[in-house]
C-alpha positions as CSV (number, residue, x, y, z in Angstrom):
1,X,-178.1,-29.1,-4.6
2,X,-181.2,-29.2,-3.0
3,X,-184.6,-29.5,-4.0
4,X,-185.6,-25.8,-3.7
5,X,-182.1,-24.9,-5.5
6,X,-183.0,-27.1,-7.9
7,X,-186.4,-25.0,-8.8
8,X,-184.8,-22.1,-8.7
9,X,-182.1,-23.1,-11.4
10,X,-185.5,-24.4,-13.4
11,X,-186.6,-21.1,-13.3
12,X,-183.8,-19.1,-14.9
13,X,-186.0,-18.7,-18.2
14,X,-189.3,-18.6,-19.4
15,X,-190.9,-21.6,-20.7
16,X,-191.7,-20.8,-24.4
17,X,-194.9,-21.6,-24.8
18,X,-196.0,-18.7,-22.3
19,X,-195.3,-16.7,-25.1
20,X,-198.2,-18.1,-26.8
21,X,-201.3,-15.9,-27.7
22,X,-203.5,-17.1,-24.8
23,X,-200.8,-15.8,-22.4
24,X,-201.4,-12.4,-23.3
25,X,-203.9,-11.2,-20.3
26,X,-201.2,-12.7,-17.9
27,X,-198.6,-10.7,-19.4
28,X,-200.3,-7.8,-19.1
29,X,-201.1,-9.0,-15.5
30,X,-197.4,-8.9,-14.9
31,X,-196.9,-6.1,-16.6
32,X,-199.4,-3.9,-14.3
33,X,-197.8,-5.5,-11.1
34,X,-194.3,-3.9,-12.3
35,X,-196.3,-0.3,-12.4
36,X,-198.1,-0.9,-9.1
37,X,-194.6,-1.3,-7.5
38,X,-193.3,1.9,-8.4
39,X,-196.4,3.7,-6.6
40,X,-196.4,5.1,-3.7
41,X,-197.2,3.2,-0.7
42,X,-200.5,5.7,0.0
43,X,-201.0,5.6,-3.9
44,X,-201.2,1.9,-3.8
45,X,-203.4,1.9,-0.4
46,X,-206.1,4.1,-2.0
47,X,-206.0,1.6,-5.5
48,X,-206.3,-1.1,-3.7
49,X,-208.9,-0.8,-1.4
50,X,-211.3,1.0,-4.1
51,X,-211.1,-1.8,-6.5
52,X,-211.8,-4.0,-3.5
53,X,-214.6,-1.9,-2.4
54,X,-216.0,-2.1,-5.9
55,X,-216.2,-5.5,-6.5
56,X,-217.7,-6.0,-3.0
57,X,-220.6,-3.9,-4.6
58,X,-221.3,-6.4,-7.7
59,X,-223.2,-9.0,-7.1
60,X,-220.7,-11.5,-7.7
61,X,-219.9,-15.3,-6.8
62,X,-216.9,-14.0,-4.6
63,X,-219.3,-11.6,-2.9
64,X,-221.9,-15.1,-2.0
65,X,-218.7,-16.7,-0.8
66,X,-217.7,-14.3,2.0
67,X,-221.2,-13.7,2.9
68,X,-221.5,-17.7,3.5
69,X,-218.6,-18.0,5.3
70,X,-219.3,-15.1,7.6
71,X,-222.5,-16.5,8.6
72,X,-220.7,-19.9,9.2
73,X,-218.2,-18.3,11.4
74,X,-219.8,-15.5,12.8
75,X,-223.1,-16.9,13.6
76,X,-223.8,-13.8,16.4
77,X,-223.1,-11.3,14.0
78,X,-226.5,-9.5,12.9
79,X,-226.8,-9.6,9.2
80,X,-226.0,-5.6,9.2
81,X,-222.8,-6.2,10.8
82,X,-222.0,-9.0,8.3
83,X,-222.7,-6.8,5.2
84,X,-220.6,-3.6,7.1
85,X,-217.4,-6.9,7.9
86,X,-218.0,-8.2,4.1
87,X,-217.9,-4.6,2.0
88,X,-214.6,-3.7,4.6
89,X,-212.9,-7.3,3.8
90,X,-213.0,-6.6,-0.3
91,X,-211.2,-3.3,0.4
92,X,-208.7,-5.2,2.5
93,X,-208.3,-8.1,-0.2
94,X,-207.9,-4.9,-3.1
95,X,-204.9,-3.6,-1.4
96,X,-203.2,-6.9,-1.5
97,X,-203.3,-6.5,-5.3
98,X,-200.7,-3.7,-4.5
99,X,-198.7,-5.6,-1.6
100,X,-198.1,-8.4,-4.4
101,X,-196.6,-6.0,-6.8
102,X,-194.5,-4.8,-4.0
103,X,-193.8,-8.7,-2.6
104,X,-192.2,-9.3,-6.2
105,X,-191.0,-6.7,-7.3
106,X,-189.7,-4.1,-4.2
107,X,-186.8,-4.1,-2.9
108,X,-185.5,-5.5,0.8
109,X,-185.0,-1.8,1.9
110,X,-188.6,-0.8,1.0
111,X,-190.1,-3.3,2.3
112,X,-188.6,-3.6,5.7
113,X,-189.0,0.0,6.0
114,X,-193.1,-1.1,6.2
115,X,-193.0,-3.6,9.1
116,X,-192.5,-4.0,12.5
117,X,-191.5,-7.2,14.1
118,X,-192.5,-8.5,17.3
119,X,-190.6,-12.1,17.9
120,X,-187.9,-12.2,15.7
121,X,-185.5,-12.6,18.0
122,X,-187.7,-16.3,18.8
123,X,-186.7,-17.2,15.2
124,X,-183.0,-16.0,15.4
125,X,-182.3,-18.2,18.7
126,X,-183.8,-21.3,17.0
127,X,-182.2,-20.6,13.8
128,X,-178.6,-20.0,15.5
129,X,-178.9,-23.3,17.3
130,X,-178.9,-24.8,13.7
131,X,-182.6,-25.9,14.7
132,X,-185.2,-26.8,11.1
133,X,-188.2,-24.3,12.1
134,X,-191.8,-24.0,10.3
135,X,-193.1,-20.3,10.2
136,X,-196.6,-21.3,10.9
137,X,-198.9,-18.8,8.8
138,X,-202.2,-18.4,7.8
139,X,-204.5,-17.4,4.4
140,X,-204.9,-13.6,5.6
141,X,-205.4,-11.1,2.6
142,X,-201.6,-10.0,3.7
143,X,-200.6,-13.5,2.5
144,X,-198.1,-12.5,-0.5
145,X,-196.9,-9.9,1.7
146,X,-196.3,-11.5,4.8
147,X,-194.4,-14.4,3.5
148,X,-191.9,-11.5,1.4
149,X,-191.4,-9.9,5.2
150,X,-190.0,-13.0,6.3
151,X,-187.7,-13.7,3.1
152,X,-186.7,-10.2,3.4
153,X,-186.1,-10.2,7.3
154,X,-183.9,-13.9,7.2
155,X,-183.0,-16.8,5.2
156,X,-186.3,-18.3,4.6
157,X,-187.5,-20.7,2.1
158,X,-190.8,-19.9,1.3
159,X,-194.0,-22.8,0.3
160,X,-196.1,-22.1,-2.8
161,X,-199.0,-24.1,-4.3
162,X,-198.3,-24.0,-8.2
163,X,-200.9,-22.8,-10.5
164,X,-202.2,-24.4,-13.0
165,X,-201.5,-21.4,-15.0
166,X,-198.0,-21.8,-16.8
167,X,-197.0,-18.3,-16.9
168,X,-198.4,-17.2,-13.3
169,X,-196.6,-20.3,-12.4
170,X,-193.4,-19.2,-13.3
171,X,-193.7,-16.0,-12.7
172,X,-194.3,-17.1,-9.0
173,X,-191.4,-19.3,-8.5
174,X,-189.1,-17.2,-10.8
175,X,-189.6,-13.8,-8.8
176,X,-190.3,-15.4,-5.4
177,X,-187.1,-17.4,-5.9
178,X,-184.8,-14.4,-6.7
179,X,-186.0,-13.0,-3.0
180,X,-185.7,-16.0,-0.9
181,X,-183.6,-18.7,0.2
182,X,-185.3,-20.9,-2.1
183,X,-189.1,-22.0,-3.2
184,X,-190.9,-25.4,-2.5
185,X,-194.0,-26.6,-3.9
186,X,-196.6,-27.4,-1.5
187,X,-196.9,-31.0,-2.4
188,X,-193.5,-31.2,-2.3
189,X,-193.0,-32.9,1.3
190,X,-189.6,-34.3,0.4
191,X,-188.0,-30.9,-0.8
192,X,-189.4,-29.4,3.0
193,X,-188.2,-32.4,4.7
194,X,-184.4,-31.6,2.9
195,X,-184.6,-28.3,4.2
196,X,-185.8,-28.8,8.1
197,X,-183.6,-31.5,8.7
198,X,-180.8,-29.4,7.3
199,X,-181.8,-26.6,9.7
200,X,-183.9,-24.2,7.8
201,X,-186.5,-22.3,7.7
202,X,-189.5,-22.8,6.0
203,X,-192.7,-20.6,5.6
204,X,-195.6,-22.6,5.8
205,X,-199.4,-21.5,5.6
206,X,-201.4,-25.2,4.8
207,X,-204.7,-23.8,6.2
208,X,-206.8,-24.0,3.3
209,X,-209.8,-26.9,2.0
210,X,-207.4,-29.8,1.8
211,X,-208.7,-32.9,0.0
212,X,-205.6,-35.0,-1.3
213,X,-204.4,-38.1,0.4
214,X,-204.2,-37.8,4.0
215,X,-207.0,-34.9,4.3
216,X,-208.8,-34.9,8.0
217,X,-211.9,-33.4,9.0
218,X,-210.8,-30.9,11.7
219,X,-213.2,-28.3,12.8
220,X,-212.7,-24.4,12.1
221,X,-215.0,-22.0,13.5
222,X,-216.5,-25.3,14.9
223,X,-217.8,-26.2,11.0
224,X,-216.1,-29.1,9.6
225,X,-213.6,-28.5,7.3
226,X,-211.4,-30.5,4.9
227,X,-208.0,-30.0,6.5
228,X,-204.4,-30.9,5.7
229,X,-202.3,-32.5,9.1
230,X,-198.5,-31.7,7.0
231,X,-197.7,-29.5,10.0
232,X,-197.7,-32.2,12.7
233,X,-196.0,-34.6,10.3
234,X,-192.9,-32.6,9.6
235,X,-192.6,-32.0,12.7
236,X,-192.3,-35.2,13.6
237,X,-190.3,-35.9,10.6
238,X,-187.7,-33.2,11.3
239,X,-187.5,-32.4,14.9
240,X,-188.1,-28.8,13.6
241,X,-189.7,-26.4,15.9
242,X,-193.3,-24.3,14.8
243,X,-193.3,-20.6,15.5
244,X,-196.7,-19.3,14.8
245,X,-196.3,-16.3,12.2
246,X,-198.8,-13.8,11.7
247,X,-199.2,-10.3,9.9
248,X,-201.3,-7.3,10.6
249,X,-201.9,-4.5,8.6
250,X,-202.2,-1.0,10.4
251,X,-204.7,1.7,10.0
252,X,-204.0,4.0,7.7
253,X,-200.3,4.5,6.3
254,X,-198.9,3.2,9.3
255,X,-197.5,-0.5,7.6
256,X,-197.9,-3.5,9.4
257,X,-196.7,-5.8,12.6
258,X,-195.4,-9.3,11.8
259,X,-196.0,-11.5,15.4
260,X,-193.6,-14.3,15.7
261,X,-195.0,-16.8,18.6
262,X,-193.0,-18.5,20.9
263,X,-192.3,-22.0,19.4
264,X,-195.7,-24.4,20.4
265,X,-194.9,-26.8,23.2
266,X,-195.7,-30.2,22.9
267,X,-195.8,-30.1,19.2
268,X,-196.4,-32.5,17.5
269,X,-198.4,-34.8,19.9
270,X,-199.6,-38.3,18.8
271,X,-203.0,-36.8,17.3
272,X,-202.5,-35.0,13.9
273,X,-206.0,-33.8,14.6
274,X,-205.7,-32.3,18.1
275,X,-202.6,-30.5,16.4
276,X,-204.5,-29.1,13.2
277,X,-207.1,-28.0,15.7
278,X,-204.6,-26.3,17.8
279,X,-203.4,-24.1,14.5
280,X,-207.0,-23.3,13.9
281,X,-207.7,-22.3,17.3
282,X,-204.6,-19.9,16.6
283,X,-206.2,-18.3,13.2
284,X,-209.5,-18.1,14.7
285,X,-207.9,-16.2,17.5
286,X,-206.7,-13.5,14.8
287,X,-209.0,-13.6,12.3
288,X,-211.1,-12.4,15.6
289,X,-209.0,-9.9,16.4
290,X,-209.0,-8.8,12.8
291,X,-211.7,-9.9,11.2
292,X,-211.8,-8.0,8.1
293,X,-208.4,-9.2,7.0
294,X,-208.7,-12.8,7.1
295,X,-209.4,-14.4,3.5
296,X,-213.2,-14.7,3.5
297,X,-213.4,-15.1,-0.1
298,X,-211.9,-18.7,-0.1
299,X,-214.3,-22.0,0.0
300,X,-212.9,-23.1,3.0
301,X,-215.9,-25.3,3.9
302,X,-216.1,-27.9,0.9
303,X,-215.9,-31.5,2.9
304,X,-214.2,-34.3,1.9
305,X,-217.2,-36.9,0.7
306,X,-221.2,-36.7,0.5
307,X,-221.6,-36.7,4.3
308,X,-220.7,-32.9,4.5
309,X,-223.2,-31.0,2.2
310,X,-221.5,-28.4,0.2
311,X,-222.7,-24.8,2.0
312,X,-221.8,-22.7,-1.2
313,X,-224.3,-24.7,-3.4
């Protein structure tokens, strides 16, 4: 049995003590993602981006955050372009409140009825040649969403970072396990290495502040940032290919695209920076394109010792 089988057999129940009172509010969490997911797409749309919109408005720690990191990134923005980018990225980040409750709890033939793939056919070639491939993907507020496309679309296992949160925890694995090929923990480098050199598929999306063992300072937006090289190793490990994976949402009611890269060539090289800094050259290209989508809100910039200041203090 492999490693992500073996989490998903762990998650067959719920732990008792997430019956305890202080799991209440997470409950109830749960219980409003069920309700979300019975909405209409539109319905859930229009939720989403006004709850977004109004917590852009408060003058809150989330709303410093995604002011600091547009000014770090987006240094020729003017200030009133910044604000008008910021108050559209919290209505962006709302909706994914609603694409979670659809991620868990939808089913394939809703879902697929949303999306539009470009590249698939990259990822069916490599997979039919019994070829390990990483599903390269990025912290875009279509995160949930865009790794439940790819379950739903093929046999992928998908990479999670557990929460400290015992409940949300496994919630998490429990419904993202019934809707995948299997779940892996994102410090679990022997349960990805199982599944690559076996000839899976794993979605991967390690673009976050990274300061465990083995963090590197790699530039992002040409700011410093604490940055974790797993990609390059398993590759290396594994022989598996990358495929760059990213996820658009449309205007309007029109869904979204899911771009599937051709697999990168010469990766990995013998410099696990150069390669990080070649997969956030790849984000920075989109989160230009589509700058209102990518997640602003997260402290990406916190360095790795004294030597880089924190910018959020």
């Amino acid at each position: 049995m492999s490693g992500a089988e073996e989490q998903g057999a762990a998650v067959v129940g719920w732990p008792w003590r997430t019956f305890l009172p202080w799991y209440w509010p997470a409950w109830a969490g749960l219980g409003l993602l069920r309700f979300l997911a019975r909405l209409r797409y539109p319905t859930l749309l229009r939720i989403g981006a006004g709850l977004g919109g109004a917590l852009g408005r408060l003058p809150s720690p989330q709303r410093r955050v995604v002011r600091r990191n547009l000014a770090l990134c987006l240094p020729k923005l003017d200030a009133v372009a910044r604000e008008k980018l910021a108050a559209q990225h919290f209505r962006e980040a709302g909706i994914s409140l609603g694409e979670t409750a659809l991620a868990w709890f939808a089913p394939p033939s809703r879902l697929l009825a949303l999306v539009r793939f470009e590249g698939l056919a990259e990822l069916d070639r490599w997979q039919s040649a019994g070829r390990g491939v990483i599903l390269l993907a990025a912290h875009f507020t279509t995160l949930e969403l865009g790794a439940r496309f790819a379950t739903a679309a093929r046999r992928v296992h998908a990479v999670y970072k557990p929460s400290s949160n015992l409940l949300v925890d496994a919630a998490f694995r429990r419904y993202r396990v019934a809707v995948s090929a299997g779940m892996v923990a994102s410090d679990d480098i022997r349960a990805m290495v199982r599944v690559l050199k076996a000839g899976g598929t794993v979605w991967y999306a390690p673009d976050q502040a990274f300061r465990a063992k083995g963090a590197l300072m790699v530039p992002f937006f040409d700011v410093p940032a604490a940055s974790n090289p797993a990609t390059s190793r398993l590759a290396r490990m594994t022989g598996a290919v990358v495929l760059p994976y990213f996820v658009e949402r449309l205007p309007g009611e029109d869904g979204y695209v899911v771009r599937i890269g051709a697999a990168l060539e010469g990766f990995p090289s013998d410099d696990a920076v150069a390669d990080t800094l070649r997969h956030h050259r790849l984000i920075e290209a989109e989160a230009r394109r589509i700058p209102a989508q990518y997640l602003w809100l997260h402290k990406r910039f916190k360095g790795l010792s004294a030597d880089y200041p924190d910018p959020y203090v």
